[in-house]
MIFILO-19441 format. One record per atom (N, C-alpha, C): residue in three letters; x, y, z. Coordinates in steps of 0.05 Angstrom, whole numbers, plus 5000, padded with zeros to 4 digits. Example, Ala and Ser with C-alpha at 12.3 -4.5 7.8 and 13.67 -1.06 7.14 Angstrom:
<nodes>
ALA526448865156ALA524649105156ALA526449345156SER525749555142SER527349795143SER525850015157
</nodes>
This chain:
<nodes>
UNK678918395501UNK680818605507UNK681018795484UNK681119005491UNK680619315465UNK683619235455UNK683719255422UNK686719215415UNK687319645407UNK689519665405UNK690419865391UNK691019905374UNK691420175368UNK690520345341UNK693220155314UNK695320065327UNK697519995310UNK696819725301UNK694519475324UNK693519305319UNK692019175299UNK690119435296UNK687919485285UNK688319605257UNK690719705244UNK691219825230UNK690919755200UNK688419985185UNK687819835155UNK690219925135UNK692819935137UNK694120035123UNK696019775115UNK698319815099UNK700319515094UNK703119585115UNK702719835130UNK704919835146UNK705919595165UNK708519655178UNK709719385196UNK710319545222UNK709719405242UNK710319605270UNK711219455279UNK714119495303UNK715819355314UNK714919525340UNK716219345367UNK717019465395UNK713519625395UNK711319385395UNK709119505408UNK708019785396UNK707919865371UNK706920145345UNK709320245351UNK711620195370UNK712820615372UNK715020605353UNK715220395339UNK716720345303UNK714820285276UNK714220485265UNK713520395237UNK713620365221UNK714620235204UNK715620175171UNK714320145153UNK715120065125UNK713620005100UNK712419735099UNK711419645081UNK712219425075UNK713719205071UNK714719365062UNK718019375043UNK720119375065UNK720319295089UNK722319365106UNK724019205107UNK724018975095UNK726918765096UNK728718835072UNK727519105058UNK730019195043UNK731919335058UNK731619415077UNK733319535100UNK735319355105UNK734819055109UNK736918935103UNK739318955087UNK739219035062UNK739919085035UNK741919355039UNK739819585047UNK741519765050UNK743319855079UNK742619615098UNK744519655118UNK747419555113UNK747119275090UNK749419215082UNK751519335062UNK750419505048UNK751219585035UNK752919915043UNK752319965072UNK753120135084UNK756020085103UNK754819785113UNK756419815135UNK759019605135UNK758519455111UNK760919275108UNK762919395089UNK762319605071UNK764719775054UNK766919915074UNK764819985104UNK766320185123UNK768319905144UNK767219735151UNK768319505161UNK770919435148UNK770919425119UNK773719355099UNK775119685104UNK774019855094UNK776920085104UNK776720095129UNK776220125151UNK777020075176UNK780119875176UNK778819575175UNK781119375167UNK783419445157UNK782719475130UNK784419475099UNK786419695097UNK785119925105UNK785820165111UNK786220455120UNK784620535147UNK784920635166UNK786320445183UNK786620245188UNK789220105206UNK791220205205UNK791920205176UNK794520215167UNK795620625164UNK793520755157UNK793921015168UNK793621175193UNK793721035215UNK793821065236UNK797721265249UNK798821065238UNK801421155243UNK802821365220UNK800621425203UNK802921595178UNK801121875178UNK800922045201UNK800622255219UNK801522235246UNK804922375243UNK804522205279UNK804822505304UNK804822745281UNK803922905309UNK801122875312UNK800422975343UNK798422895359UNK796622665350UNK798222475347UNK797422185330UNK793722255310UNK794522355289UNK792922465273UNK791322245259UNK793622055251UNK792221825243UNK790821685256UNK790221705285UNK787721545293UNK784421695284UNK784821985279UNK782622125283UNK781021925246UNK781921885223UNK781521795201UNK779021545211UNK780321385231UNK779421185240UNK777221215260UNK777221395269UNK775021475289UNK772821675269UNK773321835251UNK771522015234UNK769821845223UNK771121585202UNK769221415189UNK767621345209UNK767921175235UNK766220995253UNK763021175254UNK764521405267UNK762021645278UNK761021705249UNK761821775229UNK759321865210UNK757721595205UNK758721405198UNK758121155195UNK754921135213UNK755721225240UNK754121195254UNK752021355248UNK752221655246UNK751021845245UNK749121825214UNK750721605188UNK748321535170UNK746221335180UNK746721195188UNK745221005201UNK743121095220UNK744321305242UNK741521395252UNK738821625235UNK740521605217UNK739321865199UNK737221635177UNK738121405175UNK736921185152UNK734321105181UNK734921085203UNK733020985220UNK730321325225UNK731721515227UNK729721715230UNK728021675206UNK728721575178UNK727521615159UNK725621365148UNK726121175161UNK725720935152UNK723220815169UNK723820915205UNK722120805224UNK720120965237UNK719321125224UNK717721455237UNK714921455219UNK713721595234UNK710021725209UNK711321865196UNK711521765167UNK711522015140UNK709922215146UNK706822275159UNK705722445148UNK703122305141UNK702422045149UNK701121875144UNK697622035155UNK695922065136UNK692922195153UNK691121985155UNK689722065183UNK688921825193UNK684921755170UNK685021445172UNK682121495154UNK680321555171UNK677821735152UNK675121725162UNK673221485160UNK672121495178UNK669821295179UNK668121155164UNK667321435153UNK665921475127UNK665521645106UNK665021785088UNK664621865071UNK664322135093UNK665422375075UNK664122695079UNK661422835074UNK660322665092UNK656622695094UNK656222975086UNK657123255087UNK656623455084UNK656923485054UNK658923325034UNK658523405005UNK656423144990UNK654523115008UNK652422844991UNK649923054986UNK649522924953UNK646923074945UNK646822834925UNK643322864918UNK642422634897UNK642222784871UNK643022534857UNK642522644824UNK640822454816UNK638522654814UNK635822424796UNK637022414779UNK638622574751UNK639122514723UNK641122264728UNK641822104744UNK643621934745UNK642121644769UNK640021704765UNK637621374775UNK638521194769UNK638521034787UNK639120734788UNK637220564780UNK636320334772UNK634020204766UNK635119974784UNK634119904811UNK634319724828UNK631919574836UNK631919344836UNK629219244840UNK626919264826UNK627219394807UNK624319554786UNK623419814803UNK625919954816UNK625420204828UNK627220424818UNK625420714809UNK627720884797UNK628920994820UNK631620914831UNK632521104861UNK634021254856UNK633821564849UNK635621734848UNK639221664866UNK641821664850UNK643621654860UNK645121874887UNK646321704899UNK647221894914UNK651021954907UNK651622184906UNK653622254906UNK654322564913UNK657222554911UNK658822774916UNK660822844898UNK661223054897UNK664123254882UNK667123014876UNK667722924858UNK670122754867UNK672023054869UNK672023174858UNK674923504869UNK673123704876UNK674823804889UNK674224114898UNK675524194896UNK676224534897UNK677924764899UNK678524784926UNK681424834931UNK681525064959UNK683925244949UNK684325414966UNK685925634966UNK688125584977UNK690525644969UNK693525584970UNK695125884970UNK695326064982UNK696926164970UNK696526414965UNK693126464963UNK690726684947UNK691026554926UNK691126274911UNK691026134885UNK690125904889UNK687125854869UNK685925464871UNK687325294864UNK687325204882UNK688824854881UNK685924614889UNK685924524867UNK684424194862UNK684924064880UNK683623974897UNK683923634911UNK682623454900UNK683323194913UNK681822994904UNK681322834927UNK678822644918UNK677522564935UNK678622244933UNK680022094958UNK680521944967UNK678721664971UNK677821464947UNK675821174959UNK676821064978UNK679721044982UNK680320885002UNK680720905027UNK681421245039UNK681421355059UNK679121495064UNK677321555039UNK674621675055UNK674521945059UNK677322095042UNK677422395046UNK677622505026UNK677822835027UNK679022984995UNK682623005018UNK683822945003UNK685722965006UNK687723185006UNK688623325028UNK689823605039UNK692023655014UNK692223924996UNK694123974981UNK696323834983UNK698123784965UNK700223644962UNK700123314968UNK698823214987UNK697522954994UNK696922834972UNK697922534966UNK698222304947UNK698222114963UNK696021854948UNK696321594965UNK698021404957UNK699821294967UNK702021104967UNK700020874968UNK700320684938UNK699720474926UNK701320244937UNK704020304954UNK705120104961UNK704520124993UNK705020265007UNK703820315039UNK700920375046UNK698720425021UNK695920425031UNK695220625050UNK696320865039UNK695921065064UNK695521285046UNK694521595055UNK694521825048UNK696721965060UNK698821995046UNK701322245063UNK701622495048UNK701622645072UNK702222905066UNK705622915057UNK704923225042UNK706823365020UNK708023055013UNK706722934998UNK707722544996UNK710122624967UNK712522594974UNK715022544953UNK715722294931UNK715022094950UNK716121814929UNK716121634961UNK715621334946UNK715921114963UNK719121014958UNK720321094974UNK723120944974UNK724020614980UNK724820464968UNK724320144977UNK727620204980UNK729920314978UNK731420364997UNK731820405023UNK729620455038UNK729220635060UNK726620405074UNK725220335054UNK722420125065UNK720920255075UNK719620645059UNK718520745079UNK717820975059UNK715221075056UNK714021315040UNK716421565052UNK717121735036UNK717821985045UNK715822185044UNK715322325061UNK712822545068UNK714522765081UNK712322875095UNK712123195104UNK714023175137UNK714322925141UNK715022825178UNK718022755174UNK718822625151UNK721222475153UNK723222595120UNK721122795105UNK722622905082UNK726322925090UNK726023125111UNK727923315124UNK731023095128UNK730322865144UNK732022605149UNK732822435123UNK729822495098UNK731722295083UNK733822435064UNK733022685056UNK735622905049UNK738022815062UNK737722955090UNK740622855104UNK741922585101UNK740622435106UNK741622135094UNK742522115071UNK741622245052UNK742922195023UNK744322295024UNK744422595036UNK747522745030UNK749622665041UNK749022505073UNK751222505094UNK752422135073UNK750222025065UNK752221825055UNK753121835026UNK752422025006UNK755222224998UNK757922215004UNK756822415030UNK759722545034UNK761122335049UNK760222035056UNK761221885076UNK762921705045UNK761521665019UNK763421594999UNK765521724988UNK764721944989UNK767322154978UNK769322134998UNK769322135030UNK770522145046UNK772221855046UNK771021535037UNK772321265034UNK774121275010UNK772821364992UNK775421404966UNK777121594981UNK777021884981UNK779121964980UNK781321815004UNK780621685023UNK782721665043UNK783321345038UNK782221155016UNK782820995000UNK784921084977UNK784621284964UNK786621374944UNK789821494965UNK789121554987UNK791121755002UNK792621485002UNK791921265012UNK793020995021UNK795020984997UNK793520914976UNK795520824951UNK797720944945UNK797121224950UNK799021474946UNK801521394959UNK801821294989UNK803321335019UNK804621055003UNK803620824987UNK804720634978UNK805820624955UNK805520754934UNK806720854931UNK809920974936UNK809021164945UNK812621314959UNK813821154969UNK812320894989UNK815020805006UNK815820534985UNK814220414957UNK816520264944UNK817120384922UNK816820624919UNK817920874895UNK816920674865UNK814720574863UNK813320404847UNK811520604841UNK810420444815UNK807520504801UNK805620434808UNK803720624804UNK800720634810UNK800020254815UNK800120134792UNK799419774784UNK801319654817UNK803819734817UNK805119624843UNK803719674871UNK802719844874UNK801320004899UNK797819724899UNK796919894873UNK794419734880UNK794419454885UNK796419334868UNK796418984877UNK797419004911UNK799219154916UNK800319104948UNK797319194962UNK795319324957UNK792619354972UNK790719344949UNK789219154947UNK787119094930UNK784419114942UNK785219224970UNK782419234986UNK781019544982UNK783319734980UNK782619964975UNK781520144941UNK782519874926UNK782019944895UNK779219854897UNK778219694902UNK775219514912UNK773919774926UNK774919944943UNK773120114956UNK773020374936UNK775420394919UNK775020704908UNK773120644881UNK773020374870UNK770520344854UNK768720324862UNK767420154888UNK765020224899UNK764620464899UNK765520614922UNK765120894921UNK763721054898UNK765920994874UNK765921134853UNK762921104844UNK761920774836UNK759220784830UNK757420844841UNK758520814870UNK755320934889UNK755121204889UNK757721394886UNK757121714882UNK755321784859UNK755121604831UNK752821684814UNK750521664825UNK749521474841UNK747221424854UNK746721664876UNK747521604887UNK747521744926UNK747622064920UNK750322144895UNK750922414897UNK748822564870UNK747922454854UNK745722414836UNK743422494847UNK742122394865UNK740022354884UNK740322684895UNK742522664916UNK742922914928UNK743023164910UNK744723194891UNK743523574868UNK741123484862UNK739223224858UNK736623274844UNK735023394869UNK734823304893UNK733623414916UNK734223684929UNK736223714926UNK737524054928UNK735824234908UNK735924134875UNK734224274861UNK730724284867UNK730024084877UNK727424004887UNK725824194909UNK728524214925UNK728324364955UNK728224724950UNK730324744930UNK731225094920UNK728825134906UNK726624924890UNK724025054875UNK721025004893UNK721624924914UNK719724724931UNK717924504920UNK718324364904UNK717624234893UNK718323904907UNK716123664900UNK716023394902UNK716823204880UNK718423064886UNK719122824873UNK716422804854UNK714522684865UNK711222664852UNK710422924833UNK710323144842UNK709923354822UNK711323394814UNK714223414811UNK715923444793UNK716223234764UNK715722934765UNK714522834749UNK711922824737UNK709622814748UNK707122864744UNK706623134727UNK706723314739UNK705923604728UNK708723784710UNK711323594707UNK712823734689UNK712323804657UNK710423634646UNK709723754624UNK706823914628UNK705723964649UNK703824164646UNK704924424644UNK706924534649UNK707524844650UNK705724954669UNK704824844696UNK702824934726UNK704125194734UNK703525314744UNK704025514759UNK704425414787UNK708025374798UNK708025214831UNK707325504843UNK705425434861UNK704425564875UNK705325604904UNK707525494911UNK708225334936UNK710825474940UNK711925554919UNK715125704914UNK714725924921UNK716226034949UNK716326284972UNK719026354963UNK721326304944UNK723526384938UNK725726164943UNK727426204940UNK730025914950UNK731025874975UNK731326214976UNK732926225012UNK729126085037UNK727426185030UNK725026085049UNK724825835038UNK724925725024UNK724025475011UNK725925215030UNK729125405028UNK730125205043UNK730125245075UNK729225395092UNK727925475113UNK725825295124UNK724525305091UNK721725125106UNK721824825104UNK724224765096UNK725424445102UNK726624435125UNK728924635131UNK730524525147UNK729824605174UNK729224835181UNK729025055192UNK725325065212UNK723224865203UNK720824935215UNK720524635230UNK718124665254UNK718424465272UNK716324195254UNK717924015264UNK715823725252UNK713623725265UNK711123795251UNK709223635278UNK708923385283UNK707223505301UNK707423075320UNK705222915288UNK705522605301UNK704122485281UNK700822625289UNK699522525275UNK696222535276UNK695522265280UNK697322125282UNK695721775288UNK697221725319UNK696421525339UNK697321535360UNK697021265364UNK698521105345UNK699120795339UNK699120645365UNK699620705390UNK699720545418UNK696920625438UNK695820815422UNK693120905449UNK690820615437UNK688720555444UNK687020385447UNK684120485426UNK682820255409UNK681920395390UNK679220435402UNK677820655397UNK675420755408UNK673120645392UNK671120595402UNK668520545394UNK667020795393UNK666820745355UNK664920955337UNK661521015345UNK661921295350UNK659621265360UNK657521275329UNK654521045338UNK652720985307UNK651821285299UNK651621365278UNK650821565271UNK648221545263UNK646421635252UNK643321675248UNK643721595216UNK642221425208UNK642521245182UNK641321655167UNK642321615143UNK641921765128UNK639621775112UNK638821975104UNK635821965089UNK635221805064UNK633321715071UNK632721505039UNK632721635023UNK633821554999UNK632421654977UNK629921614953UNK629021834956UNK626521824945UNK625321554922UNK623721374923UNK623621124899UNK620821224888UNK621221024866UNK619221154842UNK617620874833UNK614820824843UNK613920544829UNK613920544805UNK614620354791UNK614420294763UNK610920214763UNK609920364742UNK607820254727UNK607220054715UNK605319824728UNK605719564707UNK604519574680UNK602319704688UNK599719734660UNK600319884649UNK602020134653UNK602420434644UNK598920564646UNK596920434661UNK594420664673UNK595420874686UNK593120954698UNK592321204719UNK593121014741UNK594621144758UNK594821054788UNK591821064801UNK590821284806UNK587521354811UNK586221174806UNK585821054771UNK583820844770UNK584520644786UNK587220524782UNK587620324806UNK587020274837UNK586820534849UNK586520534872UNK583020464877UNK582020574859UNK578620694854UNK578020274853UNK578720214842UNK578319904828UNK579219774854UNK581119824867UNK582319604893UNK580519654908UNK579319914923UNK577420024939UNK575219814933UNK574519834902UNK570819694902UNK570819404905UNK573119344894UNK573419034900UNK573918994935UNK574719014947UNK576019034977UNK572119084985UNK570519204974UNK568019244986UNK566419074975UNK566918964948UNK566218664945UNK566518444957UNK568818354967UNK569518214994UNK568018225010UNK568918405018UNK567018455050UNK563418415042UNK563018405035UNK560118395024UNK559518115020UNK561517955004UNK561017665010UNK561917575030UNK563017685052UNK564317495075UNK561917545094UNK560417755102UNK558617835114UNK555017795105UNK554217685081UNK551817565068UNK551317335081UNK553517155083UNK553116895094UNK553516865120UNK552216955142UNK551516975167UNK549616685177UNK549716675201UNK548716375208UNK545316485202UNK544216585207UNK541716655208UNK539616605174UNK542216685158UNK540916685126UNK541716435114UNK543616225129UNK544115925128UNK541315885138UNK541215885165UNK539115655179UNK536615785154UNK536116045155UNK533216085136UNK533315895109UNK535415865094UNK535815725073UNK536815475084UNK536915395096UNK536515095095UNK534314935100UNK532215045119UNK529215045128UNK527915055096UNK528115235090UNK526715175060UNK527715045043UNK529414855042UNK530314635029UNK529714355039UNK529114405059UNK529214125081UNK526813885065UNK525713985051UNK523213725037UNK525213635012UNK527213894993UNK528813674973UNK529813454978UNK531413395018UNK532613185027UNK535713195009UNK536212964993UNK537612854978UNK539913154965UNK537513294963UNK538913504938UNK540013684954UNK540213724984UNK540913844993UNK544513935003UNK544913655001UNK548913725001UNK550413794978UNK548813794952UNK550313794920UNK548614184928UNK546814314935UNK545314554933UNK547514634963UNK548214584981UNK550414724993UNK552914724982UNK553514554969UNK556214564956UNK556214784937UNK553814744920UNK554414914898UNK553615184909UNK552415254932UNK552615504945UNK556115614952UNK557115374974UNK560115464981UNK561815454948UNK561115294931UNK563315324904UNK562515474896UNK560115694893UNK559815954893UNK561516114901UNK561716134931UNK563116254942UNK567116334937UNK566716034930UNK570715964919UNK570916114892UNK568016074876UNK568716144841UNK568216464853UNK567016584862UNK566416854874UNK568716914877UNK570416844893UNK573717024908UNK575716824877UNK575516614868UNK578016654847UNK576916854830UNK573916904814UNK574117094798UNK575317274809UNK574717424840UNK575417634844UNK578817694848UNK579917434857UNK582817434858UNK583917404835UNK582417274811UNK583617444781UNK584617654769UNK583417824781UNK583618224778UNK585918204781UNK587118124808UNK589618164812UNK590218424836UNK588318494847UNK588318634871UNK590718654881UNK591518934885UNK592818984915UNK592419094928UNK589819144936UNK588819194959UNK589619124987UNK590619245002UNK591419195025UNK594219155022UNK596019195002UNK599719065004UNK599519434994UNK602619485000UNK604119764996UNK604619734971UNK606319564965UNK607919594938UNK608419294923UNK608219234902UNK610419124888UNK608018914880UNK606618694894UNK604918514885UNK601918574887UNK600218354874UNK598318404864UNK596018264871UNK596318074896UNK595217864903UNK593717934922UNK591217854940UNK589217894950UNK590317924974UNK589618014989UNK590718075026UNK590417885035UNK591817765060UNK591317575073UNK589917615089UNK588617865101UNK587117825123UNK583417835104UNK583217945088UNK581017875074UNK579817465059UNK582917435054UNK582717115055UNK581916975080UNK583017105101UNK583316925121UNK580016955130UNK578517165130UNK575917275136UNK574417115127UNK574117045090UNK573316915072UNK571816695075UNK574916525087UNK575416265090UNK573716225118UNK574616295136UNK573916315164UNK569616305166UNK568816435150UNK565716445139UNK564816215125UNK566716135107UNK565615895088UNK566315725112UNK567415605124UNK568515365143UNK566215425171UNK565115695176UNK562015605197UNK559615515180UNK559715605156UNK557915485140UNK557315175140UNK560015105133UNK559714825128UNK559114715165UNK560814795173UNK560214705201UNK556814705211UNK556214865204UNK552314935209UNK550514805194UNK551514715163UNK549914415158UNK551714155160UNK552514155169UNK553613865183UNK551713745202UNK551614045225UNK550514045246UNK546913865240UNK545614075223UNK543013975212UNK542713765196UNK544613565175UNK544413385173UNK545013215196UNK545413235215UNK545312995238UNK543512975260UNK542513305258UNK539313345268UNK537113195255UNK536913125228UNK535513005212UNK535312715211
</nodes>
């Protein structure tokens, strides 16, 4: 059965509900930050929006306190899920390498096998145009691409994302070019969702205050649940509201989390900065496109492409000779062969054995030393070291000239066998 694209997937992401949820790695920090959201709002609810319910009592004002927290509450939470469970911006990999920037560099030969093979490579950067101004890319080993301006690969998600910001392990999820927009909002809306728990935590103390005409210390012991929330608060506004002017400044220069550390001590020229008022336009204001990966469709079978051209190899010289003489030398020997495999024909046996036929006795030690002729004949000649008849690399006599050789000496013997039993 064909699996799908979310199945199949070479990245460290986590997909829930069949691909149409994607996350980080990192996604059981979501745990972490769901609690840390939703049980501070659970205690003022309790602790105190209960208790300010009744101390607005035209058009019972004090319920609205109680109903504002629930709904933003809510409204961070779907804003932590747009940001957390969506394609950053993620580009999908190539197959293979960008066949169109491959060229060989003889000055950079490999010595493989005792072969010089010119290397093959490509440009690791190129230039493109940004702007009417060059901007450098870089070339991607693990995705297989040069990587689209602003594009950085996330070391913790294994992916290439566009306009790529920072990997958030708050969130369990790269921030990119798809989900930038949501994680802003999220930071700010849970901001303003702490500013909004203190102050109506401090309003509490205030209202307790007045009604035991006590001190500040009297109030907070009578509610210790709300002193607990206006220090939370308090510390998480360094964080949360911290976060939020650094990204405001980020957004007003168009600038990335990533380039803004990376390239702050270069003094670069941002090329990307259209002004403040467009800058924040082109965050808030332009459409997301859809993903480029389609995590639930079914993965297709690559069609083979045409193997690529060899590259050119270079025999090593064993002798450091003339190639020429060598060839000139395999040729005469190869016609030496053949010259002894074809001398000894049945015809110039039977004539030479007829004129031996009165030695008797002397005649099997005078065929031997004819055929051990023949053996000392082909080792001298397989001494040379011939390669006659092989392409490349060894030096040893052809097998079909052996096999010829042999095949002649073995009717030989066979043809005085024959005549000693005639005899």
């Amino acid at each position: 059965m064909a699996k799908r694209v979310y199945e199949d997937w070479k990245g460290s992401n986590k997909f829930i509900l069949g691909g149409r949820l994607v996350f980080g790695p990192d996604a059981r920090s979501l745990i972490v930050t769901l609690l840390l959201i939703i049980l501070p709002v659970i205690i003022f609810c309790v602790f105190v929006a209960r208790h300010l319910r009744h101390r607005f009592t035209s058009y019972n004002a004090g319920y609205a306190i109680l109903v504002v927290a629930i709904v933003f509450t809510i409204y961070v939470l779907v804003l932590l899920l747009f940001t957390s469970a969506r394609d950053p911006g993620i580009i999908p990999r190539a197959s293979h390498p960008p066949e169109e920037e491959f060229r060989y560099d003889s000055s950079a030969s490999v010595d493989i096998g005792g072969r010089q093979t010119p290397s093959l490579q490509f440009p690791r950067t190129k230039e493109v145009e940004v702007n009417g101004l060059p901007v450098r890319v870089k070339y991607c080993d693990t995705c297989m691409l040069y990587r689209p301006p602003r594009c950085s690969h996330c070391s913790i998600c294994n992916n290439c994302v566009e306009r790529f910001d920072h990997h958030c392990p708050w969130v369990g999820q790269c921030v990119g070019l798809r989900n930038y927009r949501y994680f802003f909002m999220f930071v700010s809306s849970a901001t303003l969702l702490c500013m909004y728990v203190f102050a109506m935590s401090a309003l509490y103390i205030k209202f307790l205050m007045d009604d035991q005409r006590g001190t500040v210390w009297k109030a907070m012991k009578e509610s210790p649940a709300s002193v607990v929330l206006m220090v939370y608060c308090f510390i998480s506004l360094w964080f949360v509201g911290g976060l939020t002017g650094f990204h405001l400044y980020l957004i007003a220069t168009n600038q990335t989390t990533y380039e803004n550390f990376r390239y702050r001590a270069d003094n670069r020229i941002n090329v990307y900065d259209r002004g403040c008022l467009n800058n924040f336009l082109e965050v808030f204001c332009t459409k997301v496109n859809p993903s480029k990966n389609k995590f639930r469709a079914f993965v297709q079978e690559e069609v083979q492409k045409p193997p690529l051209p060899r590259t050119p190899e270079v025999e090593p010289d064993d002798s450091g000779g003339d190639p020429r003489a060598k060839v000139e030398d395999d040729l005469e020997l190869g016609g030496d062969l053949l010259k002894i495999s074809q001398r000894r024909n049945i015809e110039e046996i039977d004539e030479d054995i007829r004129s031996r036929e009165s030695n008797g006795p002397y005649f099997n030690s005078e065929a031997d030393s004819v055929l051990g002729s023949d053996h000392q004949t082909t080792n001298v000649r397989s001494d040379r070291h011939s390669s006659w008849g092989r392409r490349s690399g060894s030096w040893d006599i052809s097998p079909d000239i052996l096999a010829m050789s042999s095949s002649t000496v073995t009717e030989t013997r066979n043809l005085s066998n024959q005549r000693e039993g005639q005899h």
